[in-house]
BAVEXRO-182153 format. One record per atom (N, C-alpha, C, O, CB): residue in three letters; atom name; z, x, y. Coordinates in nm, 2 decimals, always signed. Glycine has a CB too. Layout:
BAVEXRO-182153
   r  a     up   east  north
 ALA CA      Z      X      Y
...
***
This chain:
BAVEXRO-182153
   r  a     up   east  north
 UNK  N +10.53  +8.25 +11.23
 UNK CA +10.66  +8.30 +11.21
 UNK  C +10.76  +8.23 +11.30
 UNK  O +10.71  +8.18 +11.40
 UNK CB +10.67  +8.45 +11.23
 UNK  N +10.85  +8.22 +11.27
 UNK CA +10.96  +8.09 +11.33
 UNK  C +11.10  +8.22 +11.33
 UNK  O +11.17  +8.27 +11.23
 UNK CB +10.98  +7.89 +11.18
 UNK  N +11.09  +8.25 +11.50
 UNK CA +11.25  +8.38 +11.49
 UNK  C +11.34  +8.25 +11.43
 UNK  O +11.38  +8.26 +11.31
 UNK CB +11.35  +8.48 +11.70
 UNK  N +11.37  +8.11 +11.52
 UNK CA +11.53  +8.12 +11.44
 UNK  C +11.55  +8.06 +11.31
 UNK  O +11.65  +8.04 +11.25
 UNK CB +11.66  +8.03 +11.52
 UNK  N +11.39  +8.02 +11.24
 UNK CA +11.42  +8.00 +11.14
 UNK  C +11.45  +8.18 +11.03
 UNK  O +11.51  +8.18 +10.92
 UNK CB +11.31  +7.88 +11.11
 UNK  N +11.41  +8.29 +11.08
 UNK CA +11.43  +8.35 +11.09
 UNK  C +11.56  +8.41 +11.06
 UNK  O +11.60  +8.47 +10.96
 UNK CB +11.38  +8.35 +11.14
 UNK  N +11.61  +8.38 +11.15
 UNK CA +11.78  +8.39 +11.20
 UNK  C +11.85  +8.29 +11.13
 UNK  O +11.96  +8.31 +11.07
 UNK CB +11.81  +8.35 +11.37
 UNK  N +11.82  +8.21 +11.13
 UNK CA +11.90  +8.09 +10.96
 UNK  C +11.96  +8.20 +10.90
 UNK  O +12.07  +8.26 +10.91
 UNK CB +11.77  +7.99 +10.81
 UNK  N +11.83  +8.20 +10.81
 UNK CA +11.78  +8.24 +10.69
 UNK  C +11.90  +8.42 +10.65
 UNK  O +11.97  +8.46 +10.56
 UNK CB +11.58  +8.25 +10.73
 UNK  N +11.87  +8.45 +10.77
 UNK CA +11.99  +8.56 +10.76
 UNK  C +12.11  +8.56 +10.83
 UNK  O +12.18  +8.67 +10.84
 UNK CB +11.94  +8.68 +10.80
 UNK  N +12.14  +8.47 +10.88
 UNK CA +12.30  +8.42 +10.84
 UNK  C +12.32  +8.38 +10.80
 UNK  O +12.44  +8.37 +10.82
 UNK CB +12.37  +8.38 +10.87
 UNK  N +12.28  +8.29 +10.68
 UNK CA +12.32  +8.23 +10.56
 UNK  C +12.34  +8.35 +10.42
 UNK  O +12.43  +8.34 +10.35
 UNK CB +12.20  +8.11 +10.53
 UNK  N +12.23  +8.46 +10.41
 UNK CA +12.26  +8.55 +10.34
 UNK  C +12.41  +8.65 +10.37
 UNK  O +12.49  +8.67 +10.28
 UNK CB +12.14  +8.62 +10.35
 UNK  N +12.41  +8.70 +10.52
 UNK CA +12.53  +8.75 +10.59
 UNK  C +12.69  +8.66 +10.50
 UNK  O +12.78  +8.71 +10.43
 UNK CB +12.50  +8.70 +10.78
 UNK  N +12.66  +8.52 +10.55
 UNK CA +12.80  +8.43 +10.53
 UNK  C +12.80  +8.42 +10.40
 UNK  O +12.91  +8.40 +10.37
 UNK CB +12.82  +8.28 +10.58
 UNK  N +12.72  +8.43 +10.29
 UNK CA +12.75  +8.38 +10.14
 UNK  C +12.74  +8.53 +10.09
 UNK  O +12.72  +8.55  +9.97
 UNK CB +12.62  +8.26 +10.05
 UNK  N +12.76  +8.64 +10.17
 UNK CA +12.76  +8.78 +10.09
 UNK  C +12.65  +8.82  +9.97
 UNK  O +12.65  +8.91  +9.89
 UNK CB +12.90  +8.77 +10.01
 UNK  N +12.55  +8.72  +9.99
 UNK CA +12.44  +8.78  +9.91
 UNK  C +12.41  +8.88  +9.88
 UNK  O +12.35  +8.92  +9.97
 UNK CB +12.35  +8.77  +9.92
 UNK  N +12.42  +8.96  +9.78
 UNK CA +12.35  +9.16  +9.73
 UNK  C +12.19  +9.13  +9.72
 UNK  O +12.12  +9.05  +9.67
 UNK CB +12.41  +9.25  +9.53
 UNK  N +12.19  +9.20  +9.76
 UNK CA +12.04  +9.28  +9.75
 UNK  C +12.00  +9.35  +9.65
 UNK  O +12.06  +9.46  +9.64
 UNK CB +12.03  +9.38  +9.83
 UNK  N +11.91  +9.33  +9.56
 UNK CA +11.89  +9.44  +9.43
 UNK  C +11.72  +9.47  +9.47
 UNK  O +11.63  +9.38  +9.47
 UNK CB +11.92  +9.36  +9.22
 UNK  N +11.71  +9.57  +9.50
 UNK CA +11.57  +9.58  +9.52
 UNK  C +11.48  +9.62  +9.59
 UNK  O +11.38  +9.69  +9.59
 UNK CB +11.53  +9.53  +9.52
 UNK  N +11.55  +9.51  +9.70
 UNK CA +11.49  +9.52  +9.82
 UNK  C +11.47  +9.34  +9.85
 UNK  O +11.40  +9.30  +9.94
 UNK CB +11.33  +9.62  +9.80
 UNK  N +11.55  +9.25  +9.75
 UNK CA +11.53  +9.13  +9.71
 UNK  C +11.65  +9.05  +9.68
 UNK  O +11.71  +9.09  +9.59
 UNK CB +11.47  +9.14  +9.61
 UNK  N +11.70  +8.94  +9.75
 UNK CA +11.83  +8.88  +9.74
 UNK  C +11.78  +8.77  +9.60
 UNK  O +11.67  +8.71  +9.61
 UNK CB +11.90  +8.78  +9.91
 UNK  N +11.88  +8.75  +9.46
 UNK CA +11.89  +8.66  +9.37
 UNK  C +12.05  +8.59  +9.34
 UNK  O +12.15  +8.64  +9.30
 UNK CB +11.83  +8.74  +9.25
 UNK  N +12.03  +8.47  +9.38
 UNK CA +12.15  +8.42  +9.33
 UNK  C +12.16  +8.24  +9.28
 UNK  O +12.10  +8.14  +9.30
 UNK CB +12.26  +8.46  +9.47
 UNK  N +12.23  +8.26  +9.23
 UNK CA +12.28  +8.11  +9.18
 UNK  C +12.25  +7.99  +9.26
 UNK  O +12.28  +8.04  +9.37
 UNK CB +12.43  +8.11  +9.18
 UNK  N +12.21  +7.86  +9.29
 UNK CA +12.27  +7.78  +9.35
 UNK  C +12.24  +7.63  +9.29
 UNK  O +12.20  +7.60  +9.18
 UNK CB +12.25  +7.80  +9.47
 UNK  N +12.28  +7.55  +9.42
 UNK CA +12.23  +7.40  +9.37
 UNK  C +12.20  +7.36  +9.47
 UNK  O +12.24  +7.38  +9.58
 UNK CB +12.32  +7.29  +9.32
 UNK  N +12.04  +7.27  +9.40
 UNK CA +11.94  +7.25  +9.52
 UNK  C +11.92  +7.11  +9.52
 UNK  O +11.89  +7.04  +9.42
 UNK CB +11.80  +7.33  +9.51
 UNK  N +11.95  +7.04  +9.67
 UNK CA +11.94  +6.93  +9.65
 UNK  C +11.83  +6.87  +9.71
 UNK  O +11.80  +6.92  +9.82
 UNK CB +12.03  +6.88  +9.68
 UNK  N +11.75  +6.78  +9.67
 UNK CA +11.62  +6.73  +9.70
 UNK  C +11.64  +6.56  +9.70
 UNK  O +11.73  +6.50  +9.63
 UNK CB +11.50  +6.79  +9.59
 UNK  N +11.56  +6.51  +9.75
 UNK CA +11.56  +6.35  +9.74
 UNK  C +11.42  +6.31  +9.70
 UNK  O +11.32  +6.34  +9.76
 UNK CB +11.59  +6.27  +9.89
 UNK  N +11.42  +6.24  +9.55
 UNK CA +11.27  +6.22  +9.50
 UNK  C +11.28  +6.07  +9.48
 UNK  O +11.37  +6.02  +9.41
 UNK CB +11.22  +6.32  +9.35
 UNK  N +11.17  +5.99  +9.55
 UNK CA +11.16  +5.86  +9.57
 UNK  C +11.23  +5.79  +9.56
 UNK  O +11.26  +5.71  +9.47
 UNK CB +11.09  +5.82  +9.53
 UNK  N +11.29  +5.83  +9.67
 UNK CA +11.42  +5.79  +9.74
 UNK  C +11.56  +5.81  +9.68
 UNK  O +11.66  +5.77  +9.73
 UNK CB +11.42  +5.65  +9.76
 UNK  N +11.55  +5.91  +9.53
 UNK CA +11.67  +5.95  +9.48
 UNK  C +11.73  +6.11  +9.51
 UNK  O +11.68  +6.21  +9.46
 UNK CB +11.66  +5.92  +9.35
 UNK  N +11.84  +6.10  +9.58
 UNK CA +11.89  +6.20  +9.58
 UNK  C +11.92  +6.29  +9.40
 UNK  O +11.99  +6.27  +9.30
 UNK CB +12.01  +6.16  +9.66
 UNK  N +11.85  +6.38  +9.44
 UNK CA +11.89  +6.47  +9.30
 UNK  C +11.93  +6.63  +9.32
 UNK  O +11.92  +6.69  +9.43
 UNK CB +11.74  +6.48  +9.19
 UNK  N +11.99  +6.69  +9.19
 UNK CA +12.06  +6.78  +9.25
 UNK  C +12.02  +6.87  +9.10
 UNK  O +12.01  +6.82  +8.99
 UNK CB +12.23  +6.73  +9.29
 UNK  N +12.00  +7.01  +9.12
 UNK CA +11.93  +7.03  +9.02
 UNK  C +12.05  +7.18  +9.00
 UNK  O +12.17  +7.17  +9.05
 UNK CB +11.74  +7.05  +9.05
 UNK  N +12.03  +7.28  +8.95
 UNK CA +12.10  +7.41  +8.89
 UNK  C +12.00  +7.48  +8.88
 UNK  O +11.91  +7.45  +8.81
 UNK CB +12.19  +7.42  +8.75
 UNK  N +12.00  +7.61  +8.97
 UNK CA +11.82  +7.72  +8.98
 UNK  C +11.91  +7.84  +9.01
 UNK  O +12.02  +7.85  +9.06
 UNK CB +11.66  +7.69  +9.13
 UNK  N +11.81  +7.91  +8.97
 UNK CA +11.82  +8.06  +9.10
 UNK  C +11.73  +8.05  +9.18
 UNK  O +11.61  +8.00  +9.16
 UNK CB +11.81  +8.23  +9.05
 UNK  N +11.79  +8.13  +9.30
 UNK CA +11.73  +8.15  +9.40
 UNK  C +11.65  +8.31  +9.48
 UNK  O +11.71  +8.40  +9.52
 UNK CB +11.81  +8.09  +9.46
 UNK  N +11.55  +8.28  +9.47
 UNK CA +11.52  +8.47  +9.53
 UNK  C +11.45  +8.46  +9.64
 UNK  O +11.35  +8.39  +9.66
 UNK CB +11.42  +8.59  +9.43
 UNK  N +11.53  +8.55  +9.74
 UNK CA +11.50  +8.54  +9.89
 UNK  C +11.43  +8.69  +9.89
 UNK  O +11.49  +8.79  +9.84
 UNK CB +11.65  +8.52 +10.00
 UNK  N +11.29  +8.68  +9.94
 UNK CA +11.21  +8.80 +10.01
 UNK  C +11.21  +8.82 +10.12
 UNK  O +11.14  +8.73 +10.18
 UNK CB +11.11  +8.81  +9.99
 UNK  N +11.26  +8.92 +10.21
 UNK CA +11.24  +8.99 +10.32
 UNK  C +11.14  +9.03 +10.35
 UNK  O +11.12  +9.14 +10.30
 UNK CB +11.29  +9.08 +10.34
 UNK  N +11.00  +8.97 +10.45
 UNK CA +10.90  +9.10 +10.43
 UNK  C +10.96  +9.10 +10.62
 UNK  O +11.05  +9.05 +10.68
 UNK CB +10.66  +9.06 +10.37
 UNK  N +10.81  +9.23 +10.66
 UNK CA +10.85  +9.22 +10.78
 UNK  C +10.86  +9.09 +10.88
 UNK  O +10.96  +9.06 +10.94
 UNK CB +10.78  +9.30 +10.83
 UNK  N +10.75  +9.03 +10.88
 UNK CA +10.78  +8.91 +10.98
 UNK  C +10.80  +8.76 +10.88
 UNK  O +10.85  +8.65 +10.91
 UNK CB +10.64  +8.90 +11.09
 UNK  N +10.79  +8.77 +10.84
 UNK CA +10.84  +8.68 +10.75
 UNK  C +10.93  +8.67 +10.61
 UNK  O +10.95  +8.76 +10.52
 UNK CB +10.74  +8.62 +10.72
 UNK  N +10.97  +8.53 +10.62
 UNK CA +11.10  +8.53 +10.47
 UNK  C +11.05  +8.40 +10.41
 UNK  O +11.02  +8.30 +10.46
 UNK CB +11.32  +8.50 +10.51
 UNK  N +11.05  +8.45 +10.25
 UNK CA +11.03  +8.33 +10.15
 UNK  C +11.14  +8.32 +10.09
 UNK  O +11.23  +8.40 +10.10
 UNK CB +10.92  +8.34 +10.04
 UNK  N +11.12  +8.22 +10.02
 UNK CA +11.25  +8.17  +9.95
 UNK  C +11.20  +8.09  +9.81
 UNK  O +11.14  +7.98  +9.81
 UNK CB +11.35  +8.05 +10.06
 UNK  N +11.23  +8.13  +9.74
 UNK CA +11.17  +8.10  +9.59
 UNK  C +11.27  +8.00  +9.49
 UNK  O +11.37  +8.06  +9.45
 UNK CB +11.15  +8.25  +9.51
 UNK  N +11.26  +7.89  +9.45
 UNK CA +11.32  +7.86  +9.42
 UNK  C +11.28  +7.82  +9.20
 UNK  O +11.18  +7.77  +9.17
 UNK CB +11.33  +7.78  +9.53
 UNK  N +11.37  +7.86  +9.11
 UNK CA +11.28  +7.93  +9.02
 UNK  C +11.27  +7.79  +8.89
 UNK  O +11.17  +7.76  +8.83
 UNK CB +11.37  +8.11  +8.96
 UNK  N +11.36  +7.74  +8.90
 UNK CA +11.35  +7.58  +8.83
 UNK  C +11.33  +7.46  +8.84
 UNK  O +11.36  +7.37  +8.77
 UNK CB +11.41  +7.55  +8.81
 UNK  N +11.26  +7.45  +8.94
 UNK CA +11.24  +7.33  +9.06
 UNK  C +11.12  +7.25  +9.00
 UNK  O +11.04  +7.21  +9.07
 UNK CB +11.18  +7.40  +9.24
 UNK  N +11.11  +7.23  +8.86
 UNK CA +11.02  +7.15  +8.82
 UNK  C +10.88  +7.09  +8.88
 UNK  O +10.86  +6.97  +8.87
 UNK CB +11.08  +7.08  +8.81
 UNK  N +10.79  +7.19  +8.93
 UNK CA +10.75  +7.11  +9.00
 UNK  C +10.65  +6.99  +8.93
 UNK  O +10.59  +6.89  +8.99
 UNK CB +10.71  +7.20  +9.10
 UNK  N +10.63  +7.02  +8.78
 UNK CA +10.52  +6.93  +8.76
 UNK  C +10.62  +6.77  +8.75
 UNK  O +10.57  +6.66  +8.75
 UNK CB +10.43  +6.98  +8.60
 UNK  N +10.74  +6.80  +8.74
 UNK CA +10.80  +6.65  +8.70
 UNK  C +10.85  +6.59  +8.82
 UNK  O +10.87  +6.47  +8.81
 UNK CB +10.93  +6.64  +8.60
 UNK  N +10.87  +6.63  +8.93
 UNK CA +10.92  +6.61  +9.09
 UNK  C +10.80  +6.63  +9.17
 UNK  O +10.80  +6.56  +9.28
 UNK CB +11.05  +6.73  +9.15
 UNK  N +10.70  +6.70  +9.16
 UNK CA +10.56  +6.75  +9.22
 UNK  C +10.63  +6.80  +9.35
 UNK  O +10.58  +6.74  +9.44
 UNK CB +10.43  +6.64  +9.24
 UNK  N +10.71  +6.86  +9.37
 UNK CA +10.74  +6.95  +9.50
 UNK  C +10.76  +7.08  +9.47
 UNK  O +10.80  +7.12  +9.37
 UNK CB +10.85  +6.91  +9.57
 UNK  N +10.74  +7.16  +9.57
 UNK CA +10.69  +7.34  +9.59
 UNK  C +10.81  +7.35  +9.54
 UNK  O +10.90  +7.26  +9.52
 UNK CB +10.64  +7.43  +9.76
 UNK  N +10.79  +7.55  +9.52
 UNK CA +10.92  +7.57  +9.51
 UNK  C +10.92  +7.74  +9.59
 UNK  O +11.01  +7.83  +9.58
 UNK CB +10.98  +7.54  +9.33
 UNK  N +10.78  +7.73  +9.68
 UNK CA +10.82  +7.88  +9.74
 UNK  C +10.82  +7.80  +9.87
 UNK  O +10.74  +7.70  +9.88
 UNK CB +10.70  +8.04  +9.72
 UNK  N +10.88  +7.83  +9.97
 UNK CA +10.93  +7.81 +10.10
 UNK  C +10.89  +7.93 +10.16
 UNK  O +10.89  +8.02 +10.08
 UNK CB +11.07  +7.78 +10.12
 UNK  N +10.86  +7.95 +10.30
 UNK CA +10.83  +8.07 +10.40
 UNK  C +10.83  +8.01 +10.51
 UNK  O +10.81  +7.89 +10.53
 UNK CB +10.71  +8.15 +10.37
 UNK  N +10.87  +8.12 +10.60
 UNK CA +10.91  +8.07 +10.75
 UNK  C +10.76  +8.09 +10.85
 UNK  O +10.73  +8.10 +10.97
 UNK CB +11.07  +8.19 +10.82
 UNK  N +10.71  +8.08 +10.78
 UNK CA +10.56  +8.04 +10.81
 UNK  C +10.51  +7.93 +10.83
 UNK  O +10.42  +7.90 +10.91
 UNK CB +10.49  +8.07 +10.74
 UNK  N +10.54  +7.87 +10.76
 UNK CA +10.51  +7.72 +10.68
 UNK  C +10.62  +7.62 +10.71
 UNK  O +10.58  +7.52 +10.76
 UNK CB +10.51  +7.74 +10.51
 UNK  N +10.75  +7.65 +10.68
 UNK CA +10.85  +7.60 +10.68
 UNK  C +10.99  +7.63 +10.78
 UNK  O +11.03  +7.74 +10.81
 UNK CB +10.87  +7.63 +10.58
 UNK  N +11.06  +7.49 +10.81
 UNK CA +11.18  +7.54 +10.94
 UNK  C +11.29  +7.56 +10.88
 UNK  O +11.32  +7.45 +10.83
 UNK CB +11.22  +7.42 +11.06
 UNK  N +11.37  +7.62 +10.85
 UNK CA +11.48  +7.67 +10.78
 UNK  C +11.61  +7.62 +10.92
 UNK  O +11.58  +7.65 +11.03
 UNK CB +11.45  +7.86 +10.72
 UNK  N +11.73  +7.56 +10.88
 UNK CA +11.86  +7.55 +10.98
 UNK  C +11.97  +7.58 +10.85
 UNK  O +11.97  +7.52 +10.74
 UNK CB +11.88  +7.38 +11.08
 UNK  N +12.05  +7.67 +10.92
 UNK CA +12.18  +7.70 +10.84
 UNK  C +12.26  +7.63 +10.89
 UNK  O +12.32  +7.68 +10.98
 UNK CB +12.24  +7.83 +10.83
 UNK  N +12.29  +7.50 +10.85
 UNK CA +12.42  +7.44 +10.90
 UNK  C +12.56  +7.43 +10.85
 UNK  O +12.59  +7.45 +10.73
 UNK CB +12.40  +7.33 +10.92
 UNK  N +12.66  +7.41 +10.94
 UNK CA +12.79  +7.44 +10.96
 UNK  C +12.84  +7.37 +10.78
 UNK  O +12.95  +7.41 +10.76
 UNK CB +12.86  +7.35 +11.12
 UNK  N +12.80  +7.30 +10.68
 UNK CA +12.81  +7.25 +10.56
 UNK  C +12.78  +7.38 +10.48
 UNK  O +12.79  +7.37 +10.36
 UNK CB +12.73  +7.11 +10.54
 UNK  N +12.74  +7.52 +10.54
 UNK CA +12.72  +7.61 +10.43
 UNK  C +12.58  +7.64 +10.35
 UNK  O +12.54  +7.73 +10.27
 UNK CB +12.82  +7.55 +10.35
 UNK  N +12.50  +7.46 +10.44
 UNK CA +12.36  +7.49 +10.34
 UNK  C +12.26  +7.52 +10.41
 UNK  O +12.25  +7.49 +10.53
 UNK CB +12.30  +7.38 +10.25
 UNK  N +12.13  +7.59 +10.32
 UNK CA +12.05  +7.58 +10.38
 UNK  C +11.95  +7.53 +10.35
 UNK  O +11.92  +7.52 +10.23
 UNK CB +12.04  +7.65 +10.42
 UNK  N +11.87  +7.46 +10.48
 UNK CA +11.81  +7.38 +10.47
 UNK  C +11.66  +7.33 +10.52
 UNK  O +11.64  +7.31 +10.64
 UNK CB +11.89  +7.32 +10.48
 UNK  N +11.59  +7.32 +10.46
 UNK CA +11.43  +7.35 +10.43
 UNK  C +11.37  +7.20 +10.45
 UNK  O +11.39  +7.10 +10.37
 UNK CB +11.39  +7.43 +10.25
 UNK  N +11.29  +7.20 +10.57
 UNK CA +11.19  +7.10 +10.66
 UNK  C +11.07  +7.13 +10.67
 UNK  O +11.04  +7.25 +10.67
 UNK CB +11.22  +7.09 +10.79
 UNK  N +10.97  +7.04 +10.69
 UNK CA +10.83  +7.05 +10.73
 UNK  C +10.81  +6.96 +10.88
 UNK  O +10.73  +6.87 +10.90
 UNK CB +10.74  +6.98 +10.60
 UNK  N +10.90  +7.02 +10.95
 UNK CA +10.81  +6.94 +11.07
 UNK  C +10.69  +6.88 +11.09
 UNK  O +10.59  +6.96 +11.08
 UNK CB +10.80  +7.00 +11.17
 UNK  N +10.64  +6.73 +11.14
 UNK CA +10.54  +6.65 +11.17
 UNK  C +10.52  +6.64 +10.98
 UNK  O +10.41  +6.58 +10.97
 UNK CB +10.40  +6.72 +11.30
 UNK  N +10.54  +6.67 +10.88
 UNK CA +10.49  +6.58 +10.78
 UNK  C +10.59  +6.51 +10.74
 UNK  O +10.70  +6.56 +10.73
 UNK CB +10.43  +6.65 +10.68
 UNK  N +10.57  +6.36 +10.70
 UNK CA +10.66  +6.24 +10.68
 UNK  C +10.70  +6.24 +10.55
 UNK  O +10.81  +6.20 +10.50
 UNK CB +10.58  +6.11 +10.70
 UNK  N +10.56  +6.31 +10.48
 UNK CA +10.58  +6.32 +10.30
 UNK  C +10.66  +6.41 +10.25
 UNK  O +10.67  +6.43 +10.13
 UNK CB +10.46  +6.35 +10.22
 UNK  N +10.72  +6.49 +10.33
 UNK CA +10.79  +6.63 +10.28
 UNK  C +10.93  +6.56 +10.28
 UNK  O +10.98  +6.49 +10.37
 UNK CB +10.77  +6.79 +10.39
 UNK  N +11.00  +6.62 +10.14
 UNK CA +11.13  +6.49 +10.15
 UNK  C +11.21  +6.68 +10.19
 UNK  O +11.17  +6.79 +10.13
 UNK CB +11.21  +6.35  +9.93
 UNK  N +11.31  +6.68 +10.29
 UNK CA +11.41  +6.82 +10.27
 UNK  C +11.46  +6.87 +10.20
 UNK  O +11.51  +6.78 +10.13
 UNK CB +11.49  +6.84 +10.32
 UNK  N +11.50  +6.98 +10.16
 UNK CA +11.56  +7.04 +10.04
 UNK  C +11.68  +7.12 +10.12
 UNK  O +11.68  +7.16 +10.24
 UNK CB +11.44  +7.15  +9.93
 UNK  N +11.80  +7.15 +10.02
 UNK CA +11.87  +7.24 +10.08
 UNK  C +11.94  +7.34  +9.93
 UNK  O +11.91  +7.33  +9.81
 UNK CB +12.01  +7.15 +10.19
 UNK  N +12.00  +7.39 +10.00
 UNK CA +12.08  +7.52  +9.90
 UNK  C +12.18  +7.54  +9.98
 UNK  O +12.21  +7.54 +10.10
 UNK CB +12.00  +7.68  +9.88
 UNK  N +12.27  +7.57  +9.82
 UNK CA +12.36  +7.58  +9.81
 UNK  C +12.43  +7.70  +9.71
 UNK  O +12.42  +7.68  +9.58
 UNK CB +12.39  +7.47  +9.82
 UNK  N +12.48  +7.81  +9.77
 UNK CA +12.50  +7.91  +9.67
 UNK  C +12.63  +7.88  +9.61
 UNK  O +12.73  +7.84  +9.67
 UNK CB +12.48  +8.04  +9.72
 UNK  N +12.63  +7.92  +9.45
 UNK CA +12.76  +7.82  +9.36
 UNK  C +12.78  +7.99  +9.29
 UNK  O +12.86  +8.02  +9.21
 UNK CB +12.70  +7.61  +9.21
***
């Protein structure tokens, strides 16, 4: 479990006013990824789970058989930074092959 990726993760929900239905944040965005060596930019929803010590982040159109990249994220696994551009943004520290992804709620 990673607190400030943690802490991103819910100030990015806080600042974009995300609702809750559930017990479960779903919303709109655009996700940008770089696939051999091309920046691409796709249109998904997004659903953020709260459990207790950890947060996933699901991303629901992310192709993965045509891009072959995940599309559930967790702060387990994954470093989440909310930066000052509004996005957030999803790292694999020490692996080279992991290209970053970010979000952006539209």
């Amino acid at each position: 479990m990673s607190i400030s990726s943690m802490q991103a993760i819910r100030q990015f929900i806080s600042d974009h006013h995300l609702t809750r239905i559930d017990g479960n944040i779903l919303f709109n965005a655009v996700i940008n990824f770089y696939n051999k060596g091309v920046l691409r930019k796709l249109n998904s929803q997004v659903q953020i789970i709260i459990l207790e010590n950890e947060i996933a982040v699901y991303i629901f159109e992310f192709l993965k058989e045509e891009y072959a990249i995940t599309e559930m994220y967790s702060t387990g696994k994954y470093h989440f930074i909310y930066s000052l551009s509004e996005l957030l943004e999803i790292s694999k520290p020490g692996e080279a092959a992991f290209s970053p992804v970010s979000i952006l709620p539209v």
